[in-house]
C-alpha positions, 0 to 999 in steps of 0.5 A, a space after each residue: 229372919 230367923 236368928 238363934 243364940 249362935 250361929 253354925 261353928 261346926 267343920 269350920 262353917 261360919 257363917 258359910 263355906 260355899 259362896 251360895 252359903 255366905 250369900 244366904 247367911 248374909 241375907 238371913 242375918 245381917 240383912 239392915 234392919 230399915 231395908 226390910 225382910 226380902 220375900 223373894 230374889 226380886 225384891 232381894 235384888 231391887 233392894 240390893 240396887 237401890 242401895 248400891 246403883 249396881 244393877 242386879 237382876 233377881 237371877 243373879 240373886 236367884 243363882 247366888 243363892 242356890 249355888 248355880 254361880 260359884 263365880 260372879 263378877 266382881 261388881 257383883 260381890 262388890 255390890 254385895 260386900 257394900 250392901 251387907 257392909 261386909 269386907 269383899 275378902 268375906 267371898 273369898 278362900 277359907 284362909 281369909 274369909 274364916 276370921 271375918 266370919 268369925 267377926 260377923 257372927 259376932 257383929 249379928 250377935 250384937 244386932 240381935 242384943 240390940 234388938 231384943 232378940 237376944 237377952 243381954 244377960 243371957 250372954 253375960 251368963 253365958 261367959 260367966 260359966 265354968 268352962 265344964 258348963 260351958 262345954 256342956 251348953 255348946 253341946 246343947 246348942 249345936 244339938 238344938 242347931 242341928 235339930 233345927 237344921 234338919 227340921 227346916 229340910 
């Protein structure tokens, strides 16, 4: 599970615009810590239904992910928002999905600093900058995002 000091703000993507997009964040940052990491869109889905007694099939996943089902069923989303404790409104229009976007990535900074993956003082210092300095770290950031971005292609 990779996970970075900030997650994509760029174009209003956070922590995705398309549904594949968000479908994937979820899974690459607020899958539960005690589920253990998926290897595939099987073990993705068995966990998914076990958790939920919705039943998903890996092609579903599979179709989610990849963006090959722009319009899944409502028991679909529903099993997802249970799983990844997200509200169903996470899945829908821009308008209403940004602000709970926002919160989750705000909710997966906070599971990175309790687990260790983020210090907390690195956040503290963070805040504690002038807002130039700021500015210039959100540069850095976003740069070394794209950078990784274009990397993982």
């Amino acid at each position: 599970m990779g996970r970075g000091i900030m997650r994509e703000q760029a174009d209003g993507v956070s922590p995705g615009a398309s549904l594949a997009e968000k479908v994937e964040w979820l899974i690459q940052n607020l899958w539960p810590a005690d589920a253990g990491p998926p290897r595939n869109n099987v073990e993705t889905a068995a966990t998914i239904a076990r958790a939920t007694g919705e039943d998903i099939s890996s092609t579903t996943v599979w179709k989610l992910r990849t963006g090959r089902q722009e319009n899944p069923q409502l028991k679909t989303l529903t099993a997802l928002a249970t799983f990844f404790g997200v509200p169903i409104g996470y899945f829908g229009f821009a308008g209403e999905s940004d602000p709970i976007g926002d919160d989750l990535t705000i909710k997966a900074l906070r599971r990175d600093v309790e687990q260790g993956v983020i210090r907390p003082e690195v956040l503290r210092a963070l805040v504690d900058l002038s807002p130039q300095t700021r500015r210039v770290v959100d540069e850095m950031i976003l740069a070394a995002a794209a950078a990784d971005r274009t990397r993982r292609a």
